[in-house]
C-alpha positions in Angstrom: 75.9 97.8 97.9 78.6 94.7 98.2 81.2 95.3 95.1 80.5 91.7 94.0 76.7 92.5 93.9 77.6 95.5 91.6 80.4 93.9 89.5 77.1 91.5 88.4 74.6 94.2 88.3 77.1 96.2 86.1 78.1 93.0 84.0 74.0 92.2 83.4 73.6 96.0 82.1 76.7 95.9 79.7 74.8 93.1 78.7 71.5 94.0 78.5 72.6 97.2 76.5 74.8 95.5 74.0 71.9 93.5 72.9 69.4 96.7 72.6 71.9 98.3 70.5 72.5 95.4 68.2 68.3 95.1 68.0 68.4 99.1 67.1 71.3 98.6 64.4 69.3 95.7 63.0 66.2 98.0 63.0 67.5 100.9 61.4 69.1 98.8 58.3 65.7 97.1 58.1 63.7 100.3 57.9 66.6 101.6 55.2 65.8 98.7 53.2 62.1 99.2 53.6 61.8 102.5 53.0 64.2 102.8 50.1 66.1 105.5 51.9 69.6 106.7 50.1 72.2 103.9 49.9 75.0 105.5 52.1 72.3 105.4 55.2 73.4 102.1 55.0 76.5 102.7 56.4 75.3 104.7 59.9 73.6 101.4 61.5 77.4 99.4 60.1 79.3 102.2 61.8 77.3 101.6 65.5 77.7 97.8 65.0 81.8 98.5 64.2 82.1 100.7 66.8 80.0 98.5 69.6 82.3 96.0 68.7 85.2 97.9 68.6 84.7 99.2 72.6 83.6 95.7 73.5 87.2 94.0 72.4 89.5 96.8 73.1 91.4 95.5 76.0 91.1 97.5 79.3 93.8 99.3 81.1 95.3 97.7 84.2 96.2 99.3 87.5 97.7 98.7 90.6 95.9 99.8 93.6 98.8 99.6 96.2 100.8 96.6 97.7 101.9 95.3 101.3 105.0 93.8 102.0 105.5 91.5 105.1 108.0 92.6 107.8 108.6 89.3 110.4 108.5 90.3 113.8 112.2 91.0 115.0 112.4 87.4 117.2 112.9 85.7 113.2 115.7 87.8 112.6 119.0 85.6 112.6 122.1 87.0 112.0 124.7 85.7 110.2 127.6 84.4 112.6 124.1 82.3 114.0 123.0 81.0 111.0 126.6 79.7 110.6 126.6 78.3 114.0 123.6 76.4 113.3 125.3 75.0 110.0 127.6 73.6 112.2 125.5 72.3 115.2 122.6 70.8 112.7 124.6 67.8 112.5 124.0 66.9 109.1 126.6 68.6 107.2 130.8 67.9 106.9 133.1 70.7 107.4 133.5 71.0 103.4 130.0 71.9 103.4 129.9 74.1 106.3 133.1 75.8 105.1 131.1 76.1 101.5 128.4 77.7 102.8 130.5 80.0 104.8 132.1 81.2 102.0 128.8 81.8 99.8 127.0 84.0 102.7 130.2 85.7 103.3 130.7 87.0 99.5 127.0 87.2 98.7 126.3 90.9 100.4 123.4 89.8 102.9 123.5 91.8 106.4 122.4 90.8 109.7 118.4 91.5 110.4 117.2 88.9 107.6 114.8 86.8 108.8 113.6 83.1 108.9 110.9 81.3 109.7 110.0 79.4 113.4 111.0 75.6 111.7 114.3 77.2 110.4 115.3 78.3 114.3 115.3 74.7 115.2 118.4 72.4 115.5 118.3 70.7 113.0 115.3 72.5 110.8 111.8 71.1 111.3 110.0 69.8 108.3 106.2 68.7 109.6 103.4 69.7 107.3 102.2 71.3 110.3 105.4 73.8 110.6 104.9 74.6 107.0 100.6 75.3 107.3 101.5 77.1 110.2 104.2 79.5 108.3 102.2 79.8 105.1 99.4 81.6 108.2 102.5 83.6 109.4 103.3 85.4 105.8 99.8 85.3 103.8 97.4 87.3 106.7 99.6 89.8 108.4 100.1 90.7 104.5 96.6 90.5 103.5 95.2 92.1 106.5 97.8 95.6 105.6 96.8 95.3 101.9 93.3 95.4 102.6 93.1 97.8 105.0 95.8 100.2 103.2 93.1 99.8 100.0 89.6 100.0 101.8 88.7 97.2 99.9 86.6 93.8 101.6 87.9 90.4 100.8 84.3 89.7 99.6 85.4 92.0 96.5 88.0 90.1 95.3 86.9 88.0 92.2 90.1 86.3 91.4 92.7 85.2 93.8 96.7 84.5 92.4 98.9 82.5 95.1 102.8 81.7 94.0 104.8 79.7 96.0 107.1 76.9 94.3 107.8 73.9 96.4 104.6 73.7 98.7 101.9 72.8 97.5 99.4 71.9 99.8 95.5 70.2 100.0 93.7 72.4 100.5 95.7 74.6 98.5 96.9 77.7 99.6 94.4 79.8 97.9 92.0 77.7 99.6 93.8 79.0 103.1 93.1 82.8 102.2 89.9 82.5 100.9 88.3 80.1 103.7 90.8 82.6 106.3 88.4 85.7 104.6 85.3 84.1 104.2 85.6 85.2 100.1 82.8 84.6 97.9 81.8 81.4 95.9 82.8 82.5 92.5 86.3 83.4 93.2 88.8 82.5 90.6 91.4 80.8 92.2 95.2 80.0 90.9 98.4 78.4 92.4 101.7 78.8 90.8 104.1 76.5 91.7 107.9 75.8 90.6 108.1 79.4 88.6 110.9 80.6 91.2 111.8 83.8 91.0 109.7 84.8 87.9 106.6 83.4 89.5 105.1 87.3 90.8 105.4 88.6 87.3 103.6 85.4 85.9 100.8 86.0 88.4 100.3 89.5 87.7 99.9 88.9 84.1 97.5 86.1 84.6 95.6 88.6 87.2 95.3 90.9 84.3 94.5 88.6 81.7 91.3 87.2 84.2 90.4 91.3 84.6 90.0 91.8 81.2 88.0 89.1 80.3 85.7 89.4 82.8 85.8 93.3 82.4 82.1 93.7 83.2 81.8 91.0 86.3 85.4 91.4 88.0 87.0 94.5 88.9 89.9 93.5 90.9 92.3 90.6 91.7 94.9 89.9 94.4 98.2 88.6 93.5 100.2 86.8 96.5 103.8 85.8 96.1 105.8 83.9 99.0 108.0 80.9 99.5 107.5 78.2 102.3 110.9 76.9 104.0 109.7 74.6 106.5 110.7 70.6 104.9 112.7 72.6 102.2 115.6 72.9 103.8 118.7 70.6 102.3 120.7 68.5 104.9 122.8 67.2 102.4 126.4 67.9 101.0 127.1 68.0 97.4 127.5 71.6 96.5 124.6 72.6 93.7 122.0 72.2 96.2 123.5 74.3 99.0 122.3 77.9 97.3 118.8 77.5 98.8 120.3 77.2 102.4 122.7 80.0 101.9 120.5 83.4 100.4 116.6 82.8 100.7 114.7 84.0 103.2 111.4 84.5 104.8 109.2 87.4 103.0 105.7 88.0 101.7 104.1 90.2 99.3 100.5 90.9 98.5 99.3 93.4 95.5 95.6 94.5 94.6 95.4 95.4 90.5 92.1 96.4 88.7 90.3 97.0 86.1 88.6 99.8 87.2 89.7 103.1 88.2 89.1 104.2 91.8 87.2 101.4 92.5 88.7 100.8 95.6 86.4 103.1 98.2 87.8 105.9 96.2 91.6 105.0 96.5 92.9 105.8 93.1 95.8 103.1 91.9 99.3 104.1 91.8 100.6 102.6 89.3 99.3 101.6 85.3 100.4 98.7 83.7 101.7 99.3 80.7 103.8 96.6 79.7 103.9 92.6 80.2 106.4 90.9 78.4 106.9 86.7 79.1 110.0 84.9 77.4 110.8 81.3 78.2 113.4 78.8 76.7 112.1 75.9 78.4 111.8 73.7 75.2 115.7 73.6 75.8 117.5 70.7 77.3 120.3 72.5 78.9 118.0 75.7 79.8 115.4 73.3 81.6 118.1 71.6 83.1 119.3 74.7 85.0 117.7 74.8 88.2 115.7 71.7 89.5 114.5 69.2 92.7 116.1 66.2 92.6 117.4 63.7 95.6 121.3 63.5 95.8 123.2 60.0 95.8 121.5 59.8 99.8 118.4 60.1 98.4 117.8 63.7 100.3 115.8 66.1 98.2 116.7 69.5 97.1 117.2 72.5 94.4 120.0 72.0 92.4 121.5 75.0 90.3 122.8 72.9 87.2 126.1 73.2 85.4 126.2 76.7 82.8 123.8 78.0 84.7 125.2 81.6 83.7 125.7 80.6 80.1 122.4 80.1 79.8 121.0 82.7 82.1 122.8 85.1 79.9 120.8 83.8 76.9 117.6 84.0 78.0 118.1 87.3 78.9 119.6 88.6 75.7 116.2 87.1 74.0 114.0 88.7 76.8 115.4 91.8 76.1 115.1 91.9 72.2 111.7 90.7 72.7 111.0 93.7 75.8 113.2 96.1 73.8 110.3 96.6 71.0 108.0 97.8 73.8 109.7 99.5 76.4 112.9 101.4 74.6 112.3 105.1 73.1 112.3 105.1 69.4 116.1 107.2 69.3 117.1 104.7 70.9 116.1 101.9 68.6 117.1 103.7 65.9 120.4 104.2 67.6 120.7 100.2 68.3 119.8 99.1 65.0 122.5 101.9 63.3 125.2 100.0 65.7 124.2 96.9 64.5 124.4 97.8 60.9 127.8 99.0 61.1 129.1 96.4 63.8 127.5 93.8 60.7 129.7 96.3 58.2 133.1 96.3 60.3 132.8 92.3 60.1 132.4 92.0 56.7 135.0 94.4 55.8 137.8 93.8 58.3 136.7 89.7 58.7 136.5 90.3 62.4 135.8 87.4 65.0 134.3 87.3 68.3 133.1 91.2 68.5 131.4 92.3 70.8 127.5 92.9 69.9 126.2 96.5 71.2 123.7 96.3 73.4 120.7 98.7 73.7 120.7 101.3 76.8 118.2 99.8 79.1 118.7 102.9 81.3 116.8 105.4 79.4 114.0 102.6 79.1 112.2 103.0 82.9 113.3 105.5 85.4 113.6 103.0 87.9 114.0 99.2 88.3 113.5 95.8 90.3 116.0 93.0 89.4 116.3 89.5 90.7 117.9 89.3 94.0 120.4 86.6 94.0 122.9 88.1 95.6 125.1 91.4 95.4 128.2 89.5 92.8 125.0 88.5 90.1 123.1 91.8 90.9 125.8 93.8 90.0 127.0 92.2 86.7 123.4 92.0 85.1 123.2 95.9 86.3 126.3 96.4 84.1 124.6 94.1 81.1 122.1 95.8 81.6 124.0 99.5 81.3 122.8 100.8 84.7 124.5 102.7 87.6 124.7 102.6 90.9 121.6 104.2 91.7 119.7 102.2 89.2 120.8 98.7 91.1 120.6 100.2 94.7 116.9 99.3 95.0 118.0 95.4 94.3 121.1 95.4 96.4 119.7 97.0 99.4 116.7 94.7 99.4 119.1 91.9 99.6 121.1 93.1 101.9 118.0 93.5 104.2 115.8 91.0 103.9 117.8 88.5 101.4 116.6 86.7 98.3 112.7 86.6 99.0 111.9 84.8 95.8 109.3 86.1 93.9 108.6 88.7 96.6 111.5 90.7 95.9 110.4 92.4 93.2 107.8 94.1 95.4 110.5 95.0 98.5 112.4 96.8 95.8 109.4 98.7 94.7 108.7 99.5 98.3 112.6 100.2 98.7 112.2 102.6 95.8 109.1 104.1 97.2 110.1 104.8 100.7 112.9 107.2 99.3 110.3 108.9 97.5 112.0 108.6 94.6 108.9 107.5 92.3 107.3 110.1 91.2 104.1 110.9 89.2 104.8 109.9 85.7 107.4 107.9 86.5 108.0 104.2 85.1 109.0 101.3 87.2 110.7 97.6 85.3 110.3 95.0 87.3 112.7 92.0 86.3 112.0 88.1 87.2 114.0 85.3 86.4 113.1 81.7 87.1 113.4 78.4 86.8 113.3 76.9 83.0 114.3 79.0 82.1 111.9 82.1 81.9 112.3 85.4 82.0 109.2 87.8 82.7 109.1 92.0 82.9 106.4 94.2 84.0 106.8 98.0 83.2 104.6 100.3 85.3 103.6 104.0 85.4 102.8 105.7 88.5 99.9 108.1 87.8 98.9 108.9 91.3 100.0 110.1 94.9 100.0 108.1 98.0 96.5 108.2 98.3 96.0 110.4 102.1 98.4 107.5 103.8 100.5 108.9 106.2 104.4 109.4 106.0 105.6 106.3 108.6 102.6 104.0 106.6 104.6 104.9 103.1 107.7 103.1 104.2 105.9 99.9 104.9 108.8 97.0 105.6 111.6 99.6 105.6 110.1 101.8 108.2 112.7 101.3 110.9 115.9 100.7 108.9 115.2 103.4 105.7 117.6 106.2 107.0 120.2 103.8 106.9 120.3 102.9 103.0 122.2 103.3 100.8 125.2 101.2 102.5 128.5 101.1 101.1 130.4 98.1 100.5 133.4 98.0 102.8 
């Protein structure tokens, strides 16, 4: 039977019984009234309506079923020296610029085998709708296809569809691309995120899991997509705050299945169980919106600015994610020992009239045993790592996906995890903090459990994008 078919079949029978047992309840305090039975019967027909209630609102558990990250065919991959050279021969840029750019690429930490797409190859960049439909094909199916076929599940099974990208936004949209590309059914839920940046994946996933729990009984699973388009977003211009764009992203897709529904999938158990989501914005503040946005330069050419005290605020947001993630995530000793350094930090001041200490900060790393973090490039990697009170090995994951494939926007999160996996270093019982940060500002976490093994796939399948390079990571800085 077609899943869809028995999502509606199931969701008719939830019904059909809810409304039986509400008839019965109704019933049975009737005939105690009737029948003059003992007054605490009273309270048996209550108790089933309590408890029917009860099992009806209690939010179900969300899992992840397994994910697919794109790998671009090697004949995408430009190096760095070229992508230098073709600063220099686009003809749009002065040697400040190009010197600029130099510079950034050269201190960020990104290798040689990151990739770009067809429109970034040419001299100077193309930027025709066309280039752009034809590169949002290149990323979404390749991904799809391995995510569906990794699961077992048909795209006529998916009942809601999440698609992030921020700065195209086609018509038809882009869900509309995957679903008439699948031939998915008519009551598909469909969503595009635009303009979220980095924190976009995180925001999907919780809307993904917001849709599967109120339709518990007629969806049981949702695919999340998260990508950027480059073709037409490229800047040709020179003043400085816009040049970021040009100098660390790069081409990357990711595509993840979550649920409702425990081994729904043709018998694949999920992976992973969400067990925390945790959103935070500061977007009702001037200098916080102002941090990152598209606007046209005195020449009138468009692109993303990263505005002044960026990091200021950056840091901000973060410090009120975290208190806000903290009361979730953290172990109770260490809340306890956080709130017993701020009472004596609070004591020191008062007694001693000290100014400008330092505020403690709680220890992140006993809070997940492994983590994703945004992937701007290695300098900002590694200080939030030490804000954050992790090691080496805890920021690998976020350094290495950089180094290999660049900053992948919103994708990222999902190379790390694969990163992470590939090493086999997740384990069964494990939990996994997955980091966004994006334009706003807003700052998003997702904390998952793995509860399961790699479901039968073979060894080579495992290391998905980091099948051929693996062996190579960790690498040292110089």
């Amino acid at each position: 039977m077609d899943i869809a078919h028995r999502d509606h079949l199931l969701a008719a029978f939830h019904g059909v019984v809810a409304v039986a047992v509400l008839l019965l309840c109704l019933l049975a305090e009737v005939l105690v009234f009737a029948l003059r039975l003992r007054t605490a019967l009273y309270l048996v027909p209550v108790s089933a309506m309590l408890l029917l209630c009860f099992f009806r609102r209690r939010p179900a558990d969300i899992g992840l079923v397994d994910f697919s990250c794109l790998k671009p065919p090697r004949r995408l991959r430009l190096p760095l020296a070229k992508v230098i050279e073709n600063f220099k021969l686009c003809g749009c840029f002065n040697r400040d610029t190009v010197e600029f750019m130099t510079k950034a690429i050269q201190a960020g930490g990104m290798g040689n085998e990151t990739y770009l797409p067809p429109a970034m190859h040419c001299i100077p960049p193309a930027a025709a709708h066309a280039d752009a439909i034809q590169e949002a094909h290149a990323l979404f199916f390749p991904t799809l296809d391995d995510l569906f076929a990794k699961t077992g599940v048909a795209p006529s099974a998916v009942g809601a569809l999440i698609v992030n990208c921020s700065g195209f936004c086609p018509a038809p949209s882009l869900t509309a691309v995957i679903a008439n590309h699948y031939g998915m059914r008519s009551d598909l839920k469909t969503f595009n995120l635009s303009g979220m940046g980095c924190s976009a994946g995180v925001v999907a996933v919780d809307v993904a899991s917001s849709l599967l729990r109120l339709h518990l009984h007629s969806m049981s699973c949702a695919v999340v997509v998260s990508a950027e388009i480059f073709a037409g977003r490229f800047y040709v211009g020179n003043e400085h705050a816009k040049l970021l764009l040009n100098c660390y992203f790069r081409t990357g897709c990711s595509a993840a299945l979550v649920t409702n529904k425990q081994g729904m999938a043709a018998g694949v158990p999920i992976k992973y169980r969400l067990v925390s989501s945790t959103r935070t914005n500061q977007i009702a503040n001037d200098r916080s919106y102002r941090s990152g946005y598209w606007d046209d330069d005195e020449g009138g050419i468009a692109g993303f600015t990263v505005g002044q005290g960026v990091g200021r605020m950056f840091s901000e947001m973060l410090r009120a994610h975290l208190a806000a993630l903290g009361l979730s995530i953290l172990p109770w000793r260490e809340k306890l020992r956080y709130m017993a350094a701020l009472l004596l930090l609070s004591l020191r001041i008062r007694r001693h009239k000290l100014v400008g200490s330092a505020a403690p900060t709680p220890a992140f790393r006993v809070a997940a045993d492994h983590f994703c973090l945004p992937s701007n490039n290695r300098p900002i990697i590694s200080r939030l790592g030490q804000g954050l009170g992790l090691g080496e090995r805890e920021v690998e994951a976020a350094l290495m996906t950089f180094h290999r494939f660049g900053n992948q926007s919103a994708a990222s999160l999902w190379y790390q995890l694969a990163y992470l996996e590939a090493k086999g270093r997740v384990r069964e019982g494990d939990t996994v903090w997955q980091l966004g940060v994006g334009s706003g500002l807003k700052a998003n976490s997702l904390v998952w459990q793995r509860v399961a093994g790699a479901g039968g796939r073979d060894g080579r399948g495992a290391l998905g994008p980091w099948v051929d390079c693996i062996h190579r990571y960790p690498i040292k800085e110089s």
